[in-house]
C-alpha positions in Angstrom: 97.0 116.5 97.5 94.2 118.2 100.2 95.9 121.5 100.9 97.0 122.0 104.7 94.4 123.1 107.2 94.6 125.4 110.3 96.0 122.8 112.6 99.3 121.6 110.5 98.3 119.0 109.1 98.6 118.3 105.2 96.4 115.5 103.6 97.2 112.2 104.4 95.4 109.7 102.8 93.4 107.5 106.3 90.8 104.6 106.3 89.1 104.1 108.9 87.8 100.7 108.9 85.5 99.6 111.3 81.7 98.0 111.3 80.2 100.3 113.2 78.4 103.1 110.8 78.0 105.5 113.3 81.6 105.3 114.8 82.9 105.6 111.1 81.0 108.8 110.4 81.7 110.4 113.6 85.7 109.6 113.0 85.6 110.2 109.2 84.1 113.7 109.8 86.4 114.6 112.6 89.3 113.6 110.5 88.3 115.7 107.7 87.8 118.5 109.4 91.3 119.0 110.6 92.9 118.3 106.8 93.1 114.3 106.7 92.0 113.1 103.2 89.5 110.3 104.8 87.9 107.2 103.3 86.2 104.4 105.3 85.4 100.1 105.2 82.7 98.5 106.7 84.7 95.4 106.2 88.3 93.7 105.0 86.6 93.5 101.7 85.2 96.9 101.5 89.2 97.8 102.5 90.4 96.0 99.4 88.7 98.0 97.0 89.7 101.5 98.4 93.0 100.5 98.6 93.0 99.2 94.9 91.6 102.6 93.9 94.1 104.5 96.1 96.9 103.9 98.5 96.5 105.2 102.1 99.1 106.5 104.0 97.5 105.2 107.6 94.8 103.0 108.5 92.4 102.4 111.5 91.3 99.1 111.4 89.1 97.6 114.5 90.1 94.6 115.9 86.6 93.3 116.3 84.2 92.8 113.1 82.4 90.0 111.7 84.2 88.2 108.6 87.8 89.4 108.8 89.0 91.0 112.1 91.2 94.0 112.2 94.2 91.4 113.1 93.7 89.1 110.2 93.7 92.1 108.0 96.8 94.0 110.1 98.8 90.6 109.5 98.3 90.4 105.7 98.5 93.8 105.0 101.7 94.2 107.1 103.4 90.8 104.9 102.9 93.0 101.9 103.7 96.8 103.3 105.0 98.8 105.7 101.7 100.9 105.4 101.2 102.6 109.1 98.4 100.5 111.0 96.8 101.7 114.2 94.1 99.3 116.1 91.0 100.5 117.4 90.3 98.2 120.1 88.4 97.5 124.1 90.1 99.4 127.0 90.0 96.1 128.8 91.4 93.3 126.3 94.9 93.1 126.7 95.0 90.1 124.4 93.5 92.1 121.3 96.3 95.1 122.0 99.4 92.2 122.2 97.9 90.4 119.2 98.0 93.9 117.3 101.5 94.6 118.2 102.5 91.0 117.4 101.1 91.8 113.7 102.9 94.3 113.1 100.8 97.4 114.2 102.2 100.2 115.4 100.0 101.7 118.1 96.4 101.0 119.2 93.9 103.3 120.5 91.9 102.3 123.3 87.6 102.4 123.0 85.6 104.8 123.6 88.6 107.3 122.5 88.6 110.7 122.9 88.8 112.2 119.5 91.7 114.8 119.8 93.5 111.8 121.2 93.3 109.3 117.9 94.5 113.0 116.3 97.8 112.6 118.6 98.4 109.1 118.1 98.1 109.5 114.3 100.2 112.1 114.3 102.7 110.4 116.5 102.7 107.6 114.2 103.2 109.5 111.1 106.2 111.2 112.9 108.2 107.9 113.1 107.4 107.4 108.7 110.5 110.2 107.7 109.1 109.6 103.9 106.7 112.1 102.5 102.7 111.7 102.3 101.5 109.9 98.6 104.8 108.6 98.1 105.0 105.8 101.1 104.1 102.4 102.1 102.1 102.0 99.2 100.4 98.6 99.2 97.8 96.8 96.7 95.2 94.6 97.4 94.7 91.6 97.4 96.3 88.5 97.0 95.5 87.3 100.4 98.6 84.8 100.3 101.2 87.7 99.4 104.5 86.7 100.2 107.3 89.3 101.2 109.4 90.7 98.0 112.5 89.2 97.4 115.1 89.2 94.6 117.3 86.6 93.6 121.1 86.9 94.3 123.0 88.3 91.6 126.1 89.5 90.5 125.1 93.0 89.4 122.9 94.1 92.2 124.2 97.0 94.0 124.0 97.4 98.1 123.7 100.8 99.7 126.6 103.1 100.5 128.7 101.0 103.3 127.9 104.4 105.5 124.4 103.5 105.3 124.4 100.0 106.0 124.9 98.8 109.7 125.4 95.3 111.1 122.5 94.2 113.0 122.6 90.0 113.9 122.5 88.3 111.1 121.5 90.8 108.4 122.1 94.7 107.9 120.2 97.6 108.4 119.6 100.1 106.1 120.0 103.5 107.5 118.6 105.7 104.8 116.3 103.2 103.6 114.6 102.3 107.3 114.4 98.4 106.0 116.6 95.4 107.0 119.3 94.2 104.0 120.3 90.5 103.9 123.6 89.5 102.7 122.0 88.0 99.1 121.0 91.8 98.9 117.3 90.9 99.9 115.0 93.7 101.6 112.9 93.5 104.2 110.3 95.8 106.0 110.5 97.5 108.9 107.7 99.1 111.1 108.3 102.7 112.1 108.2 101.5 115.9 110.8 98.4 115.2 112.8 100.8 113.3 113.1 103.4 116.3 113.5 100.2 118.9 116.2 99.0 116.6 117.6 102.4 116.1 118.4 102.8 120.1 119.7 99.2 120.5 122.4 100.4 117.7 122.5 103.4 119.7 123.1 101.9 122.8 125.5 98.8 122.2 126.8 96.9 124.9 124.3 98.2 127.5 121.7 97.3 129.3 118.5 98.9 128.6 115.1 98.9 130.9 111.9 98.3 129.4 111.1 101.6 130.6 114.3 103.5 129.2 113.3 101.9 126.0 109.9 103.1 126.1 111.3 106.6 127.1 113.6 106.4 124.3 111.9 104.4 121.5 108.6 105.7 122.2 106.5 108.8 122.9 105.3 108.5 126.4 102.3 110.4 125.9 101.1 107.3 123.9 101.4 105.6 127.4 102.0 101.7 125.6 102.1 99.4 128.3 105.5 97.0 129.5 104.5 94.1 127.0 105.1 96.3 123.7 108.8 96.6 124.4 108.8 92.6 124.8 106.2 92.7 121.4 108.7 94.6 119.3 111.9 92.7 120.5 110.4 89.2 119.5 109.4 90.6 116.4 112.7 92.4 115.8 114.4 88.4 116.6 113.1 86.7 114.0 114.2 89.5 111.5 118.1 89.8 113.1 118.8 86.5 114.5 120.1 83.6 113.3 118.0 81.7 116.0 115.2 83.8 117.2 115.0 81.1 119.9 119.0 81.7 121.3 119.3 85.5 120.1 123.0 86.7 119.8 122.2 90.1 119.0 119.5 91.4 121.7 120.0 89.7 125.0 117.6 89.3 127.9 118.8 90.5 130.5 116.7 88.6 133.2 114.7 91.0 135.7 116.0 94.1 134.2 115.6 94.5 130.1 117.7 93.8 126.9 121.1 94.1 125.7 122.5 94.9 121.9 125.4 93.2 120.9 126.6 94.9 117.8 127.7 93.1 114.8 127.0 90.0 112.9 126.2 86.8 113.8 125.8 83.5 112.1 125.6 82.6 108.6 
């Protein structure tokens, strides 16, 4: 592990993947410099390999390259890991910065980007993982058609401490563990971001919450996401929870105003 530098920080393990040379130098070498253990991809490909050599515990991945775009690659490596994922993408495509949240990213960095700035939003995003550097999110490249990890039900497996374990819709979630728990004892990932969103529904039950107190309370401000990441993160969060993503039980729309968490199970 890189030893910690002047300014805190203590050898994470970044990629920055993007096709432009230049931008990756310029990043890279920044990065370094202030005690990030940095490695870059020209390309999807390129990504594979590094990661089959060595975990990360962040990557940057543009949204726009030729052969596989940052989405692609943020939606397959997302099906196989919670690794932290932060686009890099234009300051006036809206479309590219709801795609990336749809994926599963979990923040985006507008270009041209002021250095210090892609410092506080990695930061900021590393904050919401509570689990060490090196021993996170690990995630191994490919196959391309990775499915999520599941177990079969069986007799012998044993569920978390029921202090751990909350009810959330149709499955449970796992305090300690940040991941959702279905009732044949089957994981799934969370995001750091769905985790906190999730966190202050439970928090919150039985109220009605802005998109704006959720932003306040689920996010940092200073990373300024715009309205449509709440609405992002809660569709995501559905299909997880819900019995019927389509007619959720356990977030409600509250029409003109935000969302309300019911608490408890629902369903089968």
């Amino acid at each position: 592990m890189a030893g910690q530098s002047a300014s805190g920080e203590t050898g994470w393990r970044i990629i920055v993947v993007d096709d432009e040379e230049a931008l990756r130098e310029t990043v890279s070498d920044y990065l370094s410099g202030q005690g990030f253990r940095v490695r870059s991809a020209a390309s999807g490909r390129a990504l594979d390999a590094l990661l089959a050599a060595e975990p990360a515990d962040l990557l940057l991945l543009d949204v726009h390259m030729p052969g596989e775009d940052g989405i692609s690659l943020a939606r397959r490596i997302r099906v196989a890991a919670a690794t932290p994922i932060i686009m890099l993408t234009a300051a006036d495509d809206i479309v590219d910065r709801v795609a990336g949240l749809e994926v599963g990213a979990d923040d985006y960095v507008l270009k041209p980007f002021d250095l210090r700035e892609l410092k506080a939003r990695i930061r900021a995003v590393m904050r919401r993982y509570t689990a060490p550097p090196h021993t996170a999110h690990p995630y191994t490249a490919p196959p391309y058609t990775a499915a999520l990890p599941t177990q079969p039900p069986t007799a012998n497996r044993t569920m978390p401490a029921p202090a751990e374990m909350v009810p959330c819709g149709v499955v449970f979630l796992d305090m300690e563990a940040h991941c959702l728990v279905k009732r044949d004892g089957t994981r799934e990932m969370l995001t750091a971001m769905e985790f906190d969103l999730l966190r202050v529904f439970l928090q919150n039950p039985n109220r009605v919450l802005t998109r704006n107190r959720l932003l306040d309370l689920a996010h940092d401000r200073d990373n300024e996401p715009f309205d449509r990441s709440i609405d992002v993160r809660v569709t995501r969060l559905r299909k997880k929870i819900e019995a019927d993503p389509a007619k959720p039980q356990a977030i409600k729309t509250v029409r003109g105003v935000g969302y309300l968490f019911v608490p408890g199970t629902r369903g089968s």
